[in-house]
N, C-alpha and C positions, 0 to 999 in steps of 0.2 A: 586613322581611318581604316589602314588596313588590317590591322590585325581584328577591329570588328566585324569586316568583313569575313575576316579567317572565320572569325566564334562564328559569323553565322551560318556559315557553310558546313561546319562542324555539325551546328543544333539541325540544322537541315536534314544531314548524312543522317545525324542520330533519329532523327525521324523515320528514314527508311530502314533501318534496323526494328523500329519498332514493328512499323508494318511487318516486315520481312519475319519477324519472331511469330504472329500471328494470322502467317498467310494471308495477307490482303495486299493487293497487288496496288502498291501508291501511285497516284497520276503523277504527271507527268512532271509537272513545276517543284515536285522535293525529289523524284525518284531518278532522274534522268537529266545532263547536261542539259540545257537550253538549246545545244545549236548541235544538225544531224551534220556528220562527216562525209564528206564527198569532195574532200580531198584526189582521191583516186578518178574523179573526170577532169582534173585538170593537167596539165604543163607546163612546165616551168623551165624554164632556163634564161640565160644572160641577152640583151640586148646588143647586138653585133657593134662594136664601135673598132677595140683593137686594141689593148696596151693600156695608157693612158697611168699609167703609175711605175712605182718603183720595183721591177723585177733585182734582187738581191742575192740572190740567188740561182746556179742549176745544179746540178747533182747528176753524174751519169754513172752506173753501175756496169753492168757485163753485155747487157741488152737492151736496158729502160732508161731513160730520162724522167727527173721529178725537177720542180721548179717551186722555187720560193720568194715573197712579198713580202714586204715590211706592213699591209693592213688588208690585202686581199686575200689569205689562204694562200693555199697549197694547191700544184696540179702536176697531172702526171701524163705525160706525151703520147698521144693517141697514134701511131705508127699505120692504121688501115686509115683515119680523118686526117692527118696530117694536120690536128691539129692538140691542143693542151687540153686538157679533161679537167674543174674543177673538182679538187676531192672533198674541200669544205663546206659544203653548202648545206650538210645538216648544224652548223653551227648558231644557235640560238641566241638572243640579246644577249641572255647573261654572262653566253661563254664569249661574248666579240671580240673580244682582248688575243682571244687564240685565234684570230685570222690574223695576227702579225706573228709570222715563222720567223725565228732567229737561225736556225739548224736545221738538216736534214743529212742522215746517214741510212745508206743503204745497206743490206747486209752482204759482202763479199761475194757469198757465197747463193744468195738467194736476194734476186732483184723485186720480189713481192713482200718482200718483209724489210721493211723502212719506218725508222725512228722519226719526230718531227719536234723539234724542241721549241714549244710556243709560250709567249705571253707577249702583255702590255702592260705597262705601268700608270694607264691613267683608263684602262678598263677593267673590267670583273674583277674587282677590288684587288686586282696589279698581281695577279695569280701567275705560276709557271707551270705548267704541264708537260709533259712529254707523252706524245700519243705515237700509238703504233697499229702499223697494220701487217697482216701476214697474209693478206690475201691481195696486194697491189691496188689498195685503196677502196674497198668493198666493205669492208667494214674494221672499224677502229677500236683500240682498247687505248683507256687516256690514265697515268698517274700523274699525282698532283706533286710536286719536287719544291713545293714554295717555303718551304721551310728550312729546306736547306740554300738552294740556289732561288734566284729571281732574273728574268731575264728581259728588257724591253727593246720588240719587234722593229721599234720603230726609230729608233736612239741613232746618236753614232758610233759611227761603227759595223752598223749593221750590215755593210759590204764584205766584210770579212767573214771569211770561208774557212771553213765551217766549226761551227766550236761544240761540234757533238759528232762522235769517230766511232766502228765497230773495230775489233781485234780479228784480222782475217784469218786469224789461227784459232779463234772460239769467238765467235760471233756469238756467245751466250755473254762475251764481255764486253760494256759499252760505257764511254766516259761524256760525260757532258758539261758542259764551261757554262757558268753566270755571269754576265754583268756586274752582278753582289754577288754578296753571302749574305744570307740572316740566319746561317749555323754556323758548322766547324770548318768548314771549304767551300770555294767558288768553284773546284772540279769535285766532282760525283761521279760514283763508276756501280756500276751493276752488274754481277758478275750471273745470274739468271734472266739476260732477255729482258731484262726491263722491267722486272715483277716489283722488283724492292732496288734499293739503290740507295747507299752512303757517302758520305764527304771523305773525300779524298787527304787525310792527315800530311802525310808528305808534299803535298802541293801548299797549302797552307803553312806550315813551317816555312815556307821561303819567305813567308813576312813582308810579299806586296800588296796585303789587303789590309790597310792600314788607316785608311779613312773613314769617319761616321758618315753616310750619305742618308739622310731624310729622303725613301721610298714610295712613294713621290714626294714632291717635296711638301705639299699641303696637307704629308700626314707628321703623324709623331714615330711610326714604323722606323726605325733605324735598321740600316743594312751595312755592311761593311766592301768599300770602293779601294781601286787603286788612286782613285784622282780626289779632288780636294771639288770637284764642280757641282752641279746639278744632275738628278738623276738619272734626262737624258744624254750626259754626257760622259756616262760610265759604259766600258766596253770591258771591262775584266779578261773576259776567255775570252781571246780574238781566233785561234784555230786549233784544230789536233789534228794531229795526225798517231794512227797509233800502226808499226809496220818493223815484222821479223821481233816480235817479242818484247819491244818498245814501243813509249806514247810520247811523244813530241807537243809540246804544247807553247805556244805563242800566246804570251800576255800583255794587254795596252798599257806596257809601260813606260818610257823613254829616261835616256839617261842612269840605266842600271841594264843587268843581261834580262832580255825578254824572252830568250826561248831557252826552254829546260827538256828536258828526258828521263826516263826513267823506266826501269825497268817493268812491264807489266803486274811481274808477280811479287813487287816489294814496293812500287810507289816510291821509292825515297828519288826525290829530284833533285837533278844538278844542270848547271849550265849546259850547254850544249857544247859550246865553243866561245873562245874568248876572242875568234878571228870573227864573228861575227861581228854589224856594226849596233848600236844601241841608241844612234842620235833619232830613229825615227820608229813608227808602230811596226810592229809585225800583220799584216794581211792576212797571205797563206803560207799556208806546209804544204806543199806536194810533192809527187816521187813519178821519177820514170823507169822505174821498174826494172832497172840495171844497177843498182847499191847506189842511187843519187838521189837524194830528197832537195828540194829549192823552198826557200823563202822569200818569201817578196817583202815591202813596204812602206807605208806612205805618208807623207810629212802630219797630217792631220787627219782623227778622224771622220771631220767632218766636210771630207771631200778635199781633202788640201794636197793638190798633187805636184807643190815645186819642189820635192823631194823624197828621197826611196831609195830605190832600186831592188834588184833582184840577184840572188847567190846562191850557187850549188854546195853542196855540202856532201862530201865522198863518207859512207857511211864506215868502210873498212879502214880507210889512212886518215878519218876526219879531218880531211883539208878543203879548205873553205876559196872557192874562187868568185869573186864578182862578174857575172854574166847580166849585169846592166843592160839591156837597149839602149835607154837613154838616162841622164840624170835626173829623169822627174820620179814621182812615185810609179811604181809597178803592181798591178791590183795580181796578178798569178802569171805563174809558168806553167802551159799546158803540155806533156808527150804525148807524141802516137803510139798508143800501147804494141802496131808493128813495129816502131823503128824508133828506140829513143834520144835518137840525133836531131829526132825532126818536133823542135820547139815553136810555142805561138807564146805570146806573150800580150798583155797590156798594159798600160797605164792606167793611174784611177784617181780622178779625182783634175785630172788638165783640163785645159780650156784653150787649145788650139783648134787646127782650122781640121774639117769635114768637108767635102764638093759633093753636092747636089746636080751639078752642071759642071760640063767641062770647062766654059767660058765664064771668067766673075760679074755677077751681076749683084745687086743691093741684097739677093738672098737667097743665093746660089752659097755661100758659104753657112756653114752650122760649127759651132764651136763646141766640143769636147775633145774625148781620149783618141791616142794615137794606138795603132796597132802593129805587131811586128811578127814575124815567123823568122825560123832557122833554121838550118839540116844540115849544122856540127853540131850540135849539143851545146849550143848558145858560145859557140865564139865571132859569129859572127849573125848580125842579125837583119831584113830588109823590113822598111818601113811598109805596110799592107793598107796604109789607113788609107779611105778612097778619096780620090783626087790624086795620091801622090805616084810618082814612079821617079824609077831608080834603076840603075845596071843597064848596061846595055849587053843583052847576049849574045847577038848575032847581028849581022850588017841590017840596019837597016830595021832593028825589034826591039825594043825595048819594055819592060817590065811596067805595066801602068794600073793603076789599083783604079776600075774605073768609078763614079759619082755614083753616090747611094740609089739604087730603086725605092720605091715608094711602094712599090708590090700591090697597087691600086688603093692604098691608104692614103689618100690627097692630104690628109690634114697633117701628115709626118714630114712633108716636105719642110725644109729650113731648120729641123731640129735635131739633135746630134745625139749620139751614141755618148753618153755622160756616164757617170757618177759610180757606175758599177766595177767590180773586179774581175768578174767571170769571162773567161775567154774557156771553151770548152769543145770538145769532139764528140761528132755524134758516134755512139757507140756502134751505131750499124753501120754509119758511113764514114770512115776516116781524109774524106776531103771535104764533108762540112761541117763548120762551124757554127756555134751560136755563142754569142756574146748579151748579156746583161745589159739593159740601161734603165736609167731614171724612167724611160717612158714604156718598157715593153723590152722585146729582145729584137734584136738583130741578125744576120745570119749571111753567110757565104759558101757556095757549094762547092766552088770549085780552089781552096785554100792555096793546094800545091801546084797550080797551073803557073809554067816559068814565065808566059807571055802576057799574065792580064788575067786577073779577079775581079770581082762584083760583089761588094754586101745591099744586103736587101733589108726591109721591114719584115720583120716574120712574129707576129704576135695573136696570130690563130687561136681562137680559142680565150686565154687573155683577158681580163675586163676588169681594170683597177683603178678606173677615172669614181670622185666622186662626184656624185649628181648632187644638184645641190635646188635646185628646181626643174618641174618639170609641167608642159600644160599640152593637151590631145584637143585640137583644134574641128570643130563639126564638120565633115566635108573634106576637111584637111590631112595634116600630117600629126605628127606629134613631136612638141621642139623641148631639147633638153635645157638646163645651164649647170654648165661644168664644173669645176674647181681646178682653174691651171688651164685648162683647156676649151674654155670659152664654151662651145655648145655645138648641140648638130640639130640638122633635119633628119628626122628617121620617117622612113615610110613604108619600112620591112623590118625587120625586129631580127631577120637572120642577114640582111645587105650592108655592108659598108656605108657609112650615113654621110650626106656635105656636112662639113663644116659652116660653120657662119663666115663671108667674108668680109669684110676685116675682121680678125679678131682679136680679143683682149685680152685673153687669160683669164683669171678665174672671175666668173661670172656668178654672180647670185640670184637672179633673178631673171623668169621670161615671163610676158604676158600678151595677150592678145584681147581687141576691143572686142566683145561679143557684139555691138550693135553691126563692125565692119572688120573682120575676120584681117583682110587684107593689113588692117595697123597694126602693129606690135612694136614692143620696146624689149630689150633686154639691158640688166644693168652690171655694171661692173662691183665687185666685193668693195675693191679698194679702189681710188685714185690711182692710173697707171698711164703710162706714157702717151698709148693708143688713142683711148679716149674712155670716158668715165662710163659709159651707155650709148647706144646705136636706138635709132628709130626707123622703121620701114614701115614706107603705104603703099608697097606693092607685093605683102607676101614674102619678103624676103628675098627678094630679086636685088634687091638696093639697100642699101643701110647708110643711113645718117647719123654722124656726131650729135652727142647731147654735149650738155655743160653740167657739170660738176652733180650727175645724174649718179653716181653711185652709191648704193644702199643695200637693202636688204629683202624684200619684197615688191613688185611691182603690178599693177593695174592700168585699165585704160576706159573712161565712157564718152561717148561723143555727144556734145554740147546739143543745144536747141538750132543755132546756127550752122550744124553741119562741123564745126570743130574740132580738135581732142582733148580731154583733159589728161595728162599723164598722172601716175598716183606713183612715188615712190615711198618706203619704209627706212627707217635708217635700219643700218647693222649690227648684227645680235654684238658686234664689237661695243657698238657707240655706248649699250646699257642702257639706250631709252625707247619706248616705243611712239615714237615721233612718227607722224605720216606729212609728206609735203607732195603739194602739187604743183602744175606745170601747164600754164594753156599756150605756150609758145614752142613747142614739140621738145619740152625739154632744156632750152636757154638758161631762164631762170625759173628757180622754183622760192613757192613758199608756203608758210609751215599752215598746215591742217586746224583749227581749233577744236577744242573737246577729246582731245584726246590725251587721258591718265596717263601718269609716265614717274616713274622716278628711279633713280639709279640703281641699273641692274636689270629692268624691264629687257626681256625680249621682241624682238623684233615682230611687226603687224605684221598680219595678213589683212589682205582686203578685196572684196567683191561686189562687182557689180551685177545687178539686175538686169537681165537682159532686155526685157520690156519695159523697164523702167529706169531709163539711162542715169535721173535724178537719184535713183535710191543707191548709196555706195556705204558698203555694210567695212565697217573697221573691227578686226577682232584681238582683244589687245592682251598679252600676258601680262601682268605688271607684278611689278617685285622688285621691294624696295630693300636691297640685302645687306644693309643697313640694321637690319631688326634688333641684331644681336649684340649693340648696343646698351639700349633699354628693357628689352624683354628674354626669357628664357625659349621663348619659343614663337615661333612669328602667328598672326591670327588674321583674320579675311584684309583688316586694313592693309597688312603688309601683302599678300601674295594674293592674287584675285585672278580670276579671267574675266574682262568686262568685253561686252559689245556694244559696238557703238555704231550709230547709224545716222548717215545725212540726206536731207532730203533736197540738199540744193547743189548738188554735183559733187559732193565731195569738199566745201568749204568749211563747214562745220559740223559737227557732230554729237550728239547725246549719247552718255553711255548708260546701260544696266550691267550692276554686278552679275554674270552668272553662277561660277562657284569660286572654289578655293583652288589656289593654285598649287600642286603638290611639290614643286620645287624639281621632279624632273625635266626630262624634255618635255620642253614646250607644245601643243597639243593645239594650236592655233590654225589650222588649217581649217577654211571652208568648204563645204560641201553644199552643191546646189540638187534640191530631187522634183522642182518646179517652181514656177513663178509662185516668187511670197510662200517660198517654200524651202528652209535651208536647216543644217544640219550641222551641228559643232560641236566638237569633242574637249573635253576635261581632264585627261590622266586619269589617276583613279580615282576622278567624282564623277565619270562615268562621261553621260552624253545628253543634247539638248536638243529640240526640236523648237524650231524659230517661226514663226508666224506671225502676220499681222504686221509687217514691215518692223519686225522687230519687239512690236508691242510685248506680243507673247512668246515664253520664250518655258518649255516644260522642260522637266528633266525622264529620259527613257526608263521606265524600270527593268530591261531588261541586257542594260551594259554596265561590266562593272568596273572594265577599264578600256579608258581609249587612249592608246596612245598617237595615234592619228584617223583621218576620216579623209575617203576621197571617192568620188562620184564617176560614172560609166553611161554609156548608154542604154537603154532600159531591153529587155530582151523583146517585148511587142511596144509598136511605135502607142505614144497617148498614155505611156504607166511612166510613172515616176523614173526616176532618173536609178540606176544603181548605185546602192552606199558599197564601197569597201571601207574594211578595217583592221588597222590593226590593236588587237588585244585581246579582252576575253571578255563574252555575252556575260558569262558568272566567276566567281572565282576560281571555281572546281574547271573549269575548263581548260585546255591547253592555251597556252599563246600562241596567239598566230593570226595569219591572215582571214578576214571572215566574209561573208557577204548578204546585201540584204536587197531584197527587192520591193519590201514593202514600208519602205522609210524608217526604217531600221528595226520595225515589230518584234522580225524572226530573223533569225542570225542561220548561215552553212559553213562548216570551217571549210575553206579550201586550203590552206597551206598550214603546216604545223612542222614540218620535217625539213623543208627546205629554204630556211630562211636567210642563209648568207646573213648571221650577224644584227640583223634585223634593219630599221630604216634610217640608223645612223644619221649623219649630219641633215641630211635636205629631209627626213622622216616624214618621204610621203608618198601615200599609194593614190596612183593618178589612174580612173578608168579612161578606158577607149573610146572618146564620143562617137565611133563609128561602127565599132564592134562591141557588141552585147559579148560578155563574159574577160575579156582581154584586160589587163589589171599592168600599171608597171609601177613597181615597189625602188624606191634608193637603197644605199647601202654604205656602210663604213666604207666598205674600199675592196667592193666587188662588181663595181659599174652599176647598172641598169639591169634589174630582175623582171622580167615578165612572165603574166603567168595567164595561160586561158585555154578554153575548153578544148580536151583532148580530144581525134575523133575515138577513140575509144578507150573504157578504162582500163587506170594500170594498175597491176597486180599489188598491191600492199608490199614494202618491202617485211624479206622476213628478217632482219640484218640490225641490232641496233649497236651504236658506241656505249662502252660500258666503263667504269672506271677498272677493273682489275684483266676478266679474261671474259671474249667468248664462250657460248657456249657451245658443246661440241656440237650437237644437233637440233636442228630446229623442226617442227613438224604437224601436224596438224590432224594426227590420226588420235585419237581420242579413245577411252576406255570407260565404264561407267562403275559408280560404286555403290553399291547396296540402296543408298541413301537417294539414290535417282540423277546424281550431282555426275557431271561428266568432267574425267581427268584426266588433263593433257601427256601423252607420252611422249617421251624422248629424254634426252640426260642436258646436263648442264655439271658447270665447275663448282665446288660447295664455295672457292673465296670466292667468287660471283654475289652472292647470294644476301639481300639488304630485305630482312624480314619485316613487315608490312608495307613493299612497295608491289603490291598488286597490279598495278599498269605497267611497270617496267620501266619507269620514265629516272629511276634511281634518284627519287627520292619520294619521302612518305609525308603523302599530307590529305586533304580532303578528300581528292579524286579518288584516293586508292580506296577509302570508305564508301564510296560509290560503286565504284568497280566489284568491289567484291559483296556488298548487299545486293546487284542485278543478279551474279551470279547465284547467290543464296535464293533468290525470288523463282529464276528460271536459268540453270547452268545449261538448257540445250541454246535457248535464246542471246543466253548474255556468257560464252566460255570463259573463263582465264585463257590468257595469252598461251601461255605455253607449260612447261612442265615446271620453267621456274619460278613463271605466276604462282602458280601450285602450290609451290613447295612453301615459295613467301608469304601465303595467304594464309599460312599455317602460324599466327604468330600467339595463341596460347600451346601449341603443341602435345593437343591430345590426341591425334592419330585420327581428326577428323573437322571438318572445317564448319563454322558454324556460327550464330550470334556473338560468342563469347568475342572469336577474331577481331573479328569489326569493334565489337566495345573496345578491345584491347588496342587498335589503330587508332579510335578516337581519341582515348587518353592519352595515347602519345601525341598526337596532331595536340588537343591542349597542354600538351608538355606537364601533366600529371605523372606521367613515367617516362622511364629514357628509351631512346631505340635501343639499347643495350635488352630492355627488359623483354621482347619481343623473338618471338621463337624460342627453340631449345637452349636450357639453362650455358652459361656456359662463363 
């Protein structure tokens, strides 16, 4: 389906060519995107929560702090906000694999210019990239390394620091560590800054890449592993260190030597030392900056911390001493670049005691990593972790590490400083610390105080919980559900939100009865100790145990009687789209009738009528993935989206097929724009409008793909409700977030640039039933995005990420040529340069056939971007821009000729 959609956006474009050959100006529905941009009145940024995921990294250079996440991006420490600045937020669907950082290296000598070694192996078809910025995160240059290396963000291991290193002696020289190989080496060095970059030969000869590992494992991609397991349990390059003319490199391997050396300018590696130990992983390489580099290590890499330790290693007499804290594993050895006597250390991967409270009470204790400092260069070491104390100084003093702050984070109480390696010094302040965890970072300011420290919450900034539902309440608030962290009340978008109390962990589901705001349910993913789902009738003042309430989607109408009926969905786990109900607040439930289901089905949504408590609309994805069995390719019986609808509270239901189901993400979300009046999206068979209590049920012709739908409050009171959405009115349009005010007629793109990876697992953009324009989007694993009207607009960035180099100038002063056609000045890099991408969006396809026939119609009305537009629009190259181009972008968009053929010969 889509690639006829492609042809017809194509025959389309070619349409406006024709016009355009013959001066007639084509209206609007062939000449012009569907939907105008006003992108630039809105705002966008994160939803205040705090943490809520796996920090895996920090990285501190001369001046700056940058920090890394196994599935939320990359950030770099805001020193005037005191808080972490997301650098990833133009990251798009396709690219989401690259919001899981494995690496990040700073340049020595220049804190603005930082490597960022990303992928995923079960997104953007398991791609590795290494992106870079030389402006301190403003704008990014990305190559693709997947052919030689592969690396997954999110694997074990991923605590291990850092397996992508500069050479402080030429920072033109950088190595970087795979997980796999799918070339000649799992290390790669570039000796130009990143431009180009090969497999390190000498690394490979050592012969511990010796395993076939199926990449992921659902494919036939064969890569080559140190271990014999699953893909994410390949950690290959666990760290470099490269320092005085040597690269240091630490490999996940045990039972044979894991760390080697070697010379910079000959690569041939050798053990390091044979005093080192070999029974457990290598972590980190670090050095205190007086001929002493340490190694850490830890029994497993998937957080297994009954063994390790940590070991200096004298660079001149290479003698190897064990500077252990303790016997467990050790995630790194920190110096103070003043004084390199004065060591911090951690553990990674324990599960002992943390105090919240001085006094023990049922959850005044939290169980992770211990922590330790030293000031002889680890011969002796004091335990820091809070709650403990130790030494007595003076009569009557003693040293006591006191109980975590919460730093006004209430929902962090009872949960520990886990799973991370990082113990780290702020480069501006050498008495505070930040430390990594599973949940966010942690911190202490006053490290080297002899009497008594304090770690705190410090996850400013931060937002790596994934949302997994969400609903914006009339009057009310807007309540999330979590994954891991159960859910909050939000009622500011930039405040600290409550948590829910009790809570359960990861939560799939909130809902609220429209008839009485006051009842909701929220329900549990899985079966867990807590309780399966919670119900409150007073707004969430109080919450009640359900029974065996956990599922996938949840609703609520209130009976004739004044009663509730509870609706839950099983979960997209179970593979059926089962709906059951509950008229005893959740006790017992039972199963729904008329609802299609067969193995593999995704999980229901469902909605109620608000003036019509009876009508409970079910919208069911089914897919039966099974197909390929019997048939070569599945057809409406197997993969459908049906709606089904009941008129007697939710006990039974009728369905109509609506379309085909495309086998993406599910697209199953309701949208309500007024009584007997809803709104449901299909993937790429686009979008439906529902009437008639379901009777009728139209398809929009003016969306061509929805990958979700979610409704707002209307901007004047008595007009329809607002649709958001995310995908594209036509094909030719960007992805991204759109809006509509007139049930989904006409389409505005509001977001296209800032999409955090897009709406990932809970994929759904919830409006504000209080606030006309106010939109809050999910995300793989960048929290809570919201997005609403700015007071005033913002300027266009002039900035994009490119695959090879910036260009040098960007600008906006213009030139005209003979022919009346206005040509943008300023220069650009020639390897830059991807002939028929007219938009700049680096790559060539229908849009750019658009783009450049406006500009043919009227170049004062419709410019090229810039001077590289320009250049690329040039792709017969006869020293003038004109019909031919655009024919010549057409054939290649039908792939009648190669991008190769496109611009000067060559």
């Amino acid at each position: 389906m889509k690639l006829k959609t492609k042809a017809l956006s194509v025959i389309t474009a070619c349409a406006l060519v024709v016009s355009a050959s013959v001066g007639i100006k084509p209206s609007v529905s062939f000449a012009e995107p569907s939907s105008k941009d006003i992108s630039n009145t809105m705002e966008w940024g994160s939803v205040e929560i705090g943490g809520g995921g796996f920090v895996t990294g920090i990285i501190t250079g001369q001046k700056e702090m940058y920090l890394r996440t196994d599935v939320g991006g990359a950030y770099k420490y805001n020193y005037e906000t005191n808080r972490w600045d997301q650098l990833f937020a133009f990251i798009n669907e396709a690219d989401r694999g690259l919001l899981s950082v494995k690496g990040i290296a700073i340049d020595p000598t220049d804190d603005d210019t930082v490597y960022f070694l990303c992928g995923c192996a079960y997104f953007s078809d398991a791609r590795t990239e290494i992106i870079k910025t030389t402006d301190g995160g403003k704008t990014f240059t990305r190559v693709d390394v997947t052919d030689m290396i592969q690396v997954h963000g999110n694997g074990d291991g991923r605590e291990c620091s850092e397996p992508i290193a500069i050479d402080p002696d030429d920072p033109d020289i950088i190595y970087a560590g795979g997980d796999v190989t799918a070339g000649d080496s799992a290390l790669i060095k570039s000796t130009d800054g990143g431009k180009t970059w090969k497999p390190v030969k000498g690394y490979d000869d050592l012969g511990l890449y010796k395993n076939d590992v199926k990449w992921p494992t659902w494919t036939d991609h064969i890569a080559r592993g140190t271990g014999s397991g699953e893909y994410n349990t390949q950690n290959g390059v666990a760290t470099i260190k490269v320092l005085d003319g040597k690269v240091y490199v630490g490999t996940s391997v045990t039972g044979q030597t894991n760390i080697h050396v070697a010379d910079v300018d000959t690569d041939e590696f050798t053990e390091l030392s044979s005093d080192l130990p070999t029974a457990n992983y290598p972590v980190t390489i670090s050095d205190d900056g007086n001929g002493n580099i340490f190694v850490t290590y830890i029994a497993g890499l998937a957080f297994s911390g009954s063994a390790g330790g940590a070991y200096k290693y004298n660079i001149a007499s290479g003698k190897v001493t064990d500077i252990s804290p303790s016997g467990n594993a050790i995630g790194m050895i920190t110096a103070d670049k003043s004084d390199p006597n004065k060591l911090l250390a951690r553990t990674c991967g324990l599960w002992s005691d943390q105090w919240y409270e001085e006094e023990w009470t049922e959850t005044s204790i939290a169980w992770g990593d211990h922590f330790f400092r030293s000031t002889d260069g680890g011969e002796n070491w004091t335990d820091i972790t809070p709650g403990q104390q130790e030494g007595q100084y003076t009569d009557n003093h003693y040293f006591v590490s006191e109980p975590i702050d919460t730093n006004g984070y209430a929902w962090i109480y009872g949960k520990a400083v886990h799973w991370g390696s990082g113990i780290l010094i702020d480069p501006r302040n050498s008495d505070k610390i930040l430390m990594t965890s599973g949940n966010g970072v942690f911190a202490c300011d006053n490290v080297w105080d002899e009497k008594g420290i304090q770690f705190y919450f410090d996850p400013a900034g931060i937002e790596e919980v994934v949302a997994l539902d969400m609903v914006s309440v009339p009057g009310g608030s807007a309540y999330s559900a979590i994954g891991d962290y159960d859910g909050f009340i939000h009622t500011d978008v930039n405040e600290i939100p409550e948590q829910y109390q009790p809570n359960m962990g990861s939560t799939s589901a909130i809902a609220y009865c429209p008839q009485n705001p006051d009842v909701m349910i929220r329900i549990a993913k899985d079966q867990n100790d807590t309780a399966p789902g919670f119900y409150t009738l007073d707004g969430g003042k109080t919450w009640n145990k359900m029974a065996n309430a956990n599922g996938g989607r949840a609703a609520i109408t209130q009976l004739e009687d004044g009663s509730y009926r509870f609706f839950k969905s099983a979960h997209e786990n179970d593979k059926t789209s089962a709906v059951f109900y509950s008229d005893d607040l959740g006790q017992t439930w039972e199963t729904c009738t008329g609802i299609p289901s067969a193995y593999g089905s995704k999980m229901t949504n469902m909605f109620i009528e608000p003036n019509k408590p009876n009508i409970v609309y079910a919208y069911v994805t089914y897919y039966n993935e099974s197909w390929f069995y019997s048939k070569d390719k599945p057809d409406m019986s197997d993969a459908h989206y049906t709606l089904c609808v009941s008129t007697d509270y939710g006990k039974t239901f009728t369905g109509t097929d609506v379309a085909m189901y495309d086998q993406c993400d599910s697209a199953g979300r309701i949208a309500y724009l007024g009584e007997d009046n809803l709104i449901i999206g299909a993937g790429w068979y686009g979008m439906y409008s529902v009437t008639d209590n379901g009777k009728t049920i139209n398809k929009l012709e003016n969306v061509s793909y929805c990958k979700t739908v979610g409704y707002g409050a209307p901007e004047k009171k008595g007009d329809v409700n607002t649709l958001y959405m995310y995908g594209k009115p036509q094909d030719s349009d960007p992805e991204g977030v759109y809006r509509s005010q007139d049930g989904g007629e006409t389409w505005v793109l509001i977001n296209s640039e800032m999409l955090y990876g897009g709406t990932g697992n809970g994929n759904f953009l919830v409006g504000d039933m209080n606030e006309f324009g106010t939109v809050y989007m999910s995300t793989v694993g960048c929290g809570i995005i919201y997005g609403r009207l700015s007071e005033e607009p913002i300027p266009p960035e002039t900035s994009e990420t490119s695959e090879t180099t910036i260009p040098t100038t960007t600008t906006t002063t213009v030139t005209t040529e003979e022919t009346g056609n206005t040509i943008p000045s300023g220069s650009f890099d020639p390897k830059d340069l991807m002939y028929g991408d007219t938009n700049r969006d680096m790559s060539v396809d229908s849009a750019d056939i658009v783009v450049l026939n406006k500009y043919l119609i009227n170049s004062v009305d419709y410019p090229l971007k810039d001077a590289q537009a320009y250049e690329q629009a040039q792709t017969v190259y006869d020293d003038e821009i004109d019909t031919k181009d655009s024919i010549a972008i057409i054939n290649c968009v039908l792939q009648l000729i190669d991008l190769d053929d496109l611009g000067p010969a060559r």
